[in-house]
Every structure is written in structure tokens, then in C-alpha cells.
C-alpha positions as YAML, in Angstrom:
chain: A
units: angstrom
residues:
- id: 1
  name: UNK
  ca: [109.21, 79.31, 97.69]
- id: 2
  name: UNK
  ca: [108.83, 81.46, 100.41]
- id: 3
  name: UNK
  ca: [105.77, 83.18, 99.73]
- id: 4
  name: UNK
  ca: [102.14, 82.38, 97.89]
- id: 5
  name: UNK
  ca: [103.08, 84.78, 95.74]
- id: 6
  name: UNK
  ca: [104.33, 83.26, 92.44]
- id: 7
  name: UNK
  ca: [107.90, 84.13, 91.25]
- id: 8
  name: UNK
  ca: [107.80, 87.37, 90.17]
- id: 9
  name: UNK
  ca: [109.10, 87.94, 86.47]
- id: 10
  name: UNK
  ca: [110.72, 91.56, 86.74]
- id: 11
  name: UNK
  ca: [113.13, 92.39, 89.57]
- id: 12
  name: UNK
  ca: [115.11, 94.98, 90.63]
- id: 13
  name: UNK
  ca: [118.41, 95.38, 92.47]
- id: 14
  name: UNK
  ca: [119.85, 98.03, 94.62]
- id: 15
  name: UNK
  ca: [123.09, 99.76, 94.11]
- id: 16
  name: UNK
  ca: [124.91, 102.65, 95.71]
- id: 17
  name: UNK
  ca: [124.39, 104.60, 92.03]
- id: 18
  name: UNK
  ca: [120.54, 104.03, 91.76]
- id: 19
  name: UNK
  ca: [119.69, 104.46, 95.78]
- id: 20
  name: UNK
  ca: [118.68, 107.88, 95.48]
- id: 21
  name: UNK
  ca: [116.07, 107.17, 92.89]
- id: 22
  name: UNK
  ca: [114.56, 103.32, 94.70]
- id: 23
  name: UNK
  ca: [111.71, 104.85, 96.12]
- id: 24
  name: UNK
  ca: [110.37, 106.41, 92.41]
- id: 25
  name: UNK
  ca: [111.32, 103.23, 90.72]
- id: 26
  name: UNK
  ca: [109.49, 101.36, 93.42]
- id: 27
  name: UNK
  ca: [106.89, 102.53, 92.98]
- id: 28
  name: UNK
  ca: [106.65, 102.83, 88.92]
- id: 29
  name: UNK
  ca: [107.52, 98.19, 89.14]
- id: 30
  name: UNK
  ca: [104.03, 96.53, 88.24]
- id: 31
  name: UNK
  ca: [102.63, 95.00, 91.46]
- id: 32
  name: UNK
  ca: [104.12, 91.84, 92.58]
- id: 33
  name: UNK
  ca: [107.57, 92.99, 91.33]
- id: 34
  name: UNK
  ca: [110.32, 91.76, 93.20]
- id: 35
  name: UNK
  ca: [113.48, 93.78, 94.62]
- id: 36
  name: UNK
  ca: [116.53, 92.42, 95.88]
- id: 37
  name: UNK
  ca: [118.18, 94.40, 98.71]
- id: 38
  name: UNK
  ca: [121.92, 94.93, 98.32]
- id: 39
  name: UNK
  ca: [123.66, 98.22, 99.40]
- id: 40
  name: UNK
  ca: [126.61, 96.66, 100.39]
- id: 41
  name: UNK
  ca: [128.10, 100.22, 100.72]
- id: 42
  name: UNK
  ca: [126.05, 101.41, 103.94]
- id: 43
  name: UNK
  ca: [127.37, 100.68, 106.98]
- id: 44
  name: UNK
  ca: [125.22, 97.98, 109.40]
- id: 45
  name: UNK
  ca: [122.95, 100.35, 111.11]
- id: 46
  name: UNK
  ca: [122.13, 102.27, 108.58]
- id: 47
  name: UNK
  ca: [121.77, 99.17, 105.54]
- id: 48
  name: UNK
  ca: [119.68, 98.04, 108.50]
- id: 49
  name: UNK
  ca: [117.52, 101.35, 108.30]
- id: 50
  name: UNK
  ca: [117.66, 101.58, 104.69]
- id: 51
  name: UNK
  ca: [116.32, 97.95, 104.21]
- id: 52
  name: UNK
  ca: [112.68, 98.59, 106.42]
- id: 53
  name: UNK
  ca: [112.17, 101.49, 104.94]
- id: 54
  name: UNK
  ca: [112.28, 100.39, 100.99]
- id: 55
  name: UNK
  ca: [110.92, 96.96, 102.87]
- id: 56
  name: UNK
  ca: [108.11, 98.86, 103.92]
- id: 57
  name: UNK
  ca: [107.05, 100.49, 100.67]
- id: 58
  name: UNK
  ca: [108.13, 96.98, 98.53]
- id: 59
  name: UNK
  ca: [104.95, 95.60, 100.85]
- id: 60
  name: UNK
  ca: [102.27, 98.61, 99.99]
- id: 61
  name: UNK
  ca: [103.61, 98.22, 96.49]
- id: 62
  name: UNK
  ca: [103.17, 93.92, 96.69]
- id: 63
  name: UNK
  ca: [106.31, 92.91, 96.06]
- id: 64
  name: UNK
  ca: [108.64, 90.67, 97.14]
- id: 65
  name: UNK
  ca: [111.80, 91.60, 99.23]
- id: 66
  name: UNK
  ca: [115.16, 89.53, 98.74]
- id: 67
  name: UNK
  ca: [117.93, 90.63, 100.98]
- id: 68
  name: UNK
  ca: [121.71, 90.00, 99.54]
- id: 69
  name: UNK
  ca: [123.16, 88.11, 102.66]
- id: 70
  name: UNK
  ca: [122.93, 85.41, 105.06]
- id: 71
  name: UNK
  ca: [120.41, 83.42, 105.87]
- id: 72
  name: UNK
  ca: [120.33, 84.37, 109.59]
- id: 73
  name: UNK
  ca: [120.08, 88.24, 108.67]
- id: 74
  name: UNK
  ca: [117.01, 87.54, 105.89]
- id: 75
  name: UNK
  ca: [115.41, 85.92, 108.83]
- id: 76
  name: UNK
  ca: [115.67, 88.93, 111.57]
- id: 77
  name: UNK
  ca: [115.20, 91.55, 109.27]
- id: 78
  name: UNK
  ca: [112.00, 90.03, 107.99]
- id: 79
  name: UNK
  ca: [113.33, 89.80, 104.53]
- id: 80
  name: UNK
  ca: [111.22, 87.19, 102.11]
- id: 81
  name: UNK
  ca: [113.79, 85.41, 100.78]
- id: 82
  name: UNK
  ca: [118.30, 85.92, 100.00]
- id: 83
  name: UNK
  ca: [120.10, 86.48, 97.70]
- id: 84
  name: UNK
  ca: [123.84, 85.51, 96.66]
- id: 85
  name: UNK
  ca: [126.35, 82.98, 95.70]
- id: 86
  name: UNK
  ca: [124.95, 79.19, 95.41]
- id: 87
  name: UNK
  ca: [127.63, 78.13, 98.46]
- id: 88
  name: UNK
  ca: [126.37, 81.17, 100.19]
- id: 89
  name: UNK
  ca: [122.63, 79.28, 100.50]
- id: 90
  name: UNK
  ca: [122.09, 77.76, 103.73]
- id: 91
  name: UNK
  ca: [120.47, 74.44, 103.76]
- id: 92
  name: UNK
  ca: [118.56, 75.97, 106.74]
- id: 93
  name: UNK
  ca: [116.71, 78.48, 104.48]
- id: 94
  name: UNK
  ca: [112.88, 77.20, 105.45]
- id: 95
  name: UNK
  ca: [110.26, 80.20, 104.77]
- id: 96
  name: UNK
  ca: [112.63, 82.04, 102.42]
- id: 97
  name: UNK
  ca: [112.98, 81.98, 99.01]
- id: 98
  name: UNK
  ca: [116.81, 81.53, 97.83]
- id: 99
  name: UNK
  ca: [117.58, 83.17, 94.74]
- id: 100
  name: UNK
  ca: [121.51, 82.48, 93.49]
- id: 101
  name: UNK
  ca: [123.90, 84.80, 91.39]
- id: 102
  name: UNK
  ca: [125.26, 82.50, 88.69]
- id: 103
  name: UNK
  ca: [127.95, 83.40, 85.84]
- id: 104
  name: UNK
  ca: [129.11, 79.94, 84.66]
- id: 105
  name: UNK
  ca: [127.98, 76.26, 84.16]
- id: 106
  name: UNK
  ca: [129.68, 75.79, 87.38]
- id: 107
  name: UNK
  ca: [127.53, 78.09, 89.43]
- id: 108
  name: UNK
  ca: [124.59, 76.64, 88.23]
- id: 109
  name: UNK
  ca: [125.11, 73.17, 88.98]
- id: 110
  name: UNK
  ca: [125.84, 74.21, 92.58]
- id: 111
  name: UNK
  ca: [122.64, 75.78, 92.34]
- id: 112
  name: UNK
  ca: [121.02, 72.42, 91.36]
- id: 113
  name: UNK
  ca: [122.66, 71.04, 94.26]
- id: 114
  name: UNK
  ca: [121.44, 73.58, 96.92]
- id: 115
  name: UNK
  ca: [118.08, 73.65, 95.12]
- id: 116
  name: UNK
  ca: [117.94, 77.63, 94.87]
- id: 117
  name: UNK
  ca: [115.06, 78.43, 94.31]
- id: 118
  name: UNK
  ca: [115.86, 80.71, 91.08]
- id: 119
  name: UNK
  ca: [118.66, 82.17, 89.37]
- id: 120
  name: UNK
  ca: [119.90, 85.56, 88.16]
- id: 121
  name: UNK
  ca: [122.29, 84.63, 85.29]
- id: 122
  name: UNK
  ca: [124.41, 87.30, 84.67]
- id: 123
  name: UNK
  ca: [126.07, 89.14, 82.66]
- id: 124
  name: UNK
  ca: [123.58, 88.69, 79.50]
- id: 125
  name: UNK
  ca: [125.13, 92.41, 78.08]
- id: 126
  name: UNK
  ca: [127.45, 95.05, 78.31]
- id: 127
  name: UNK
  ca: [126.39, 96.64, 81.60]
- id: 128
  name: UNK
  ca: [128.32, 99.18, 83.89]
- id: 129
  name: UNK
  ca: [128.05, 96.53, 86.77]
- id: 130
  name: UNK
  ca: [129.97, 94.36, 85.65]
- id: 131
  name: UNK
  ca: [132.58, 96.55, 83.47]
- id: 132
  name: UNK
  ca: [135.28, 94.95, 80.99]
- id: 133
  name: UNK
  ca: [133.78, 91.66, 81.19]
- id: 134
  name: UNK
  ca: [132.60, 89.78, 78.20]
- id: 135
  name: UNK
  ca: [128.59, 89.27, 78.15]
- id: 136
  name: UNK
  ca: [127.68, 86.06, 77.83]
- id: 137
  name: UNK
  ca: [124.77, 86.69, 75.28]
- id: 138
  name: UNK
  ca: [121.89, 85.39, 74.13]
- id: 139
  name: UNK
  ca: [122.61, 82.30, 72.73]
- id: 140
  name: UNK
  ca: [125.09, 81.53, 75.40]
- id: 141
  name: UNK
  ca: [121.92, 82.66, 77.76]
- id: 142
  name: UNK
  ca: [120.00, 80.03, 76.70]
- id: 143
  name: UNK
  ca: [122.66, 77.08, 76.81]
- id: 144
  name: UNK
  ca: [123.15, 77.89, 80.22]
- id: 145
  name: UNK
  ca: [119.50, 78.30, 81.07]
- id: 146
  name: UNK
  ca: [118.97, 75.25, 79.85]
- id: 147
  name: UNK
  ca: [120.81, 73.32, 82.53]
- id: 148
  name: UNK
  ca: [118.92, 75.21, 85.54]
- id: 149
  name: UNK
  ca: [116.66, 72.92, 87.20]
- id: 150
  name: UNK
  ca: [114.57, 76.23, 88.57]
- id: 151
  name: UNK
  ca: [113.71, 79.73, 86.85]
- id: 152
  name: UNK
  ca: [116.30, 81.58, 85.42]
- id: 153
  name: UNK
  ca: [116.44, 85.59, 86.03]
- id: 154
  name: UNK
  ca: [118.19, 87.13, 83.07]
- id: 155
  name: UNK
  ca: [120.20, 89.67, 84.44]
- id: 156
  name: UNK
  ca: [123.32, 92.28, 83.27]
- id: 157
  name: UNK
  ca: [122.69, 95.17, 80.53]
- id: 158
  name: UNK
  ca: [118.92, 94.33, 80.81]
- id: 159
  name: UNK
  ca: [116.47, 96.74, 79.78]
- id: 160
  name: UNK
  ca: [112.82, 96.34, 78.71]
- id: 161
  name: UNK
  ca: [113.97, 96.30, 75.43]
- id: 162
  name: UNK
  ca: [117.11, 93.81, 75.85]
- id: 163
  name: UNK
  ca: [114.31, 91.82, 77.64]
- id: 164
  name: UNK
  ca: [112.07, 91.70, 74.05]
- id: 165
  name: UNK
  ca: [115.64, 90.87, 72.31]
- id: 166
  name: UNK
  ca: [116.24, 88.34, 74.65]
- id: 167
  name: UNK
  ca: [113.02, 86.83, 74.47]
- id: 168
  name: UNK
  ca: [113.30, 85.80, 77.82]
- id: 169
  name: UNK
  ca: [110.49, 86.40, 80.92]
- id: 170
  name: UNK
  ca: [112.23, 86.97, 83.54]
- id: 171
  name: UNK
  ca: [114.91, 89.66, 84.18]
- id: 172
  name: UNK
  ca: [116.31, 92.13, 86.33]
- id: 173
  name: UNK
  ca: [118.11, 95.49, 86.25]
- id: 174
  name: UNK
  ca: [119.72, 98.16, 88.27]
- id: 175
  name: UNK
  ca: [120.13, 100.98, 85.71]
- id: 176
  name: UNK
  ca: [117.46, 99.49, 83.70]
- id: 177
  name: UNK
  ca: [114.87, 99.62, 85.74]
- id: 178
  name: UNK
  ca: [116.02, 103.25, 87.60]
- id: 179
  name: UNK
  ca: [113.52, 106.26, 86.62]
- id: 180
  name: UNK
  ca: [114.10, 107.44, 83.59]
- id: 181
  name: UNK
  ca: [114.70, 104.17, 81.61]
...
């Protein structure tokens, strides 16, 4: 992994819908929360901007930073590890931790094979990301866990309280985890 810190169990992930409230939830994530960086809606320069200044405040806050794209760009923007697809992690990922977006049994044995670091298996329930696609549920959750050979983010409709349903200790949220929830 890339940092001392151990993997953190609750994450959060940026969105164009919950960017105006990242700083306040931020700040409310226990210390040593992590936060993967994704605002694929902003152009270069100013995802660029956006990134060191919630950076910035992830690090007086403790927690880790995960950017969603390439290798290369986690490394110049000082980003502690990436985030995306399992064919999306470079080999040449040293010093960063590589967390992969998996959906299927597929995805997750191509995870195996690039030895992500974690997963974020999504989606678990209904969730406004991921609209008119069936959840893959609990049970379902856990079958597919089950054949990760790292931790296993739950992620999609996840709440604090989908989290106690779940039973599971990891997971991450966008609107779950927004100000408010």
C-alpha cells in the first residue's frame, strides 16, 4: 500500500452533485478516512485546482487521497494512490495504492491479476449513480467478496445504515456520506 496508514474503512467519492458540499463532509469523515478524487466533469485546469485544494484539507483532516485516473497523473499531482478499472492499473504503480472499480466476477479476477490493492464492489443497492441497474445485494455481495484476494470496499446505495445491514466494514458513498445524511 502506498502509505503507513492502514486501509481506511469509510471512503468517500466525489461527484459533480455532492462538490459543493466536499469541504463540510470532509471534514465531518473520522480521521484517517479516505476520499477518492473524481470530478470527471471539470475541465483539466480547473480538476487540477479542485484536486489540491480538497487534497490539502484531506491531509489536515488525515486522510488518504485516491485520484480516479492514470497512474502518471496520481504521481504529479501528489495523489496517494488511483482509482479505476482493474486494466486501467499500471503495473508501474510503486508508492501508490491502487484501488479498482469492480461490478462482476470478471472484474475481480482482473483485479487478482493486477494485484489492486482493494476493491470498491459496486452496485450493493439502489443508488442514483448507477440508475436502472439491478443491485447486486447482499448475498450476491458476499459471493463476490469472497473471490477478492484484497479488501473489498462495499460501494452503491451505501449509507451508514446500509453499512449495519450489510454487515460489511468497509464502504463508500457519494450521497451517503454528503452533509446531511
Amino acid at each position: 500500500m502506498a502509505s503507513d496508514q492502514p486501509l481506511p474503512r469509510l471512503w468517500l467519492l466525489s461527484d459533480a452533485r455532492n462538490d459543493a458540499l466536499l469541504e463540510q463532509a470532509l471534514a465531518r469523515l473520522p480521521r484517517g478516512s479516505g476520499f477518492v478524487f473524481r470530478h470527471y466533469h471539470l475541465a483539466p485546469g480547473a480538476r487540477l485546482a479542485r484536486f489540491r485544494r480538497l487534497a490539502r484539507l484531506c491531509r489536515s483532516h488525515g486522510h488518504l487521497t485516491v485520484l480516479a485516473d492514470s497512474t502518471l497523473t496520481a504521481r504529479e499531482w501528489g495523489a496517494d494512490g488511483v482509482y479505476g478499472s482493474p486494466r486501467s492499473l499500471a503495473p508501474r504503480r510503486r508508492g501508490l495504492l491502487a484501488i479498482a472499480t469492480v461490478h462482476d466476477i470478471g472484474e475481480i479476477a482482473q483485479a487478482n491479476r493486477v494485484r489492486a490493492d482493494a476493491v470498491m464492489l459496486s452496485p450493493v443497492f439502489p443508488t442514483r449513480s448507477h440508475a436502472g441497474t439491478i443491485p447486486i445485494g447482499p448475498l450476491r455481495f458476499r459471493l463476490l467478496a469472497r473471490r477478492a484476494q484484497m479488501p473489498v470496499i462495499a460501494l452503491g446505495g451505501m449509507t451508514a445504515a446500509a453499512s449495519r445491514r450489510l454487515g460489511w466494514p468497509r464502504w463508500a458513498a457519494i450521497d451517503g456520506l454528503s452533509v446531511g445524511h
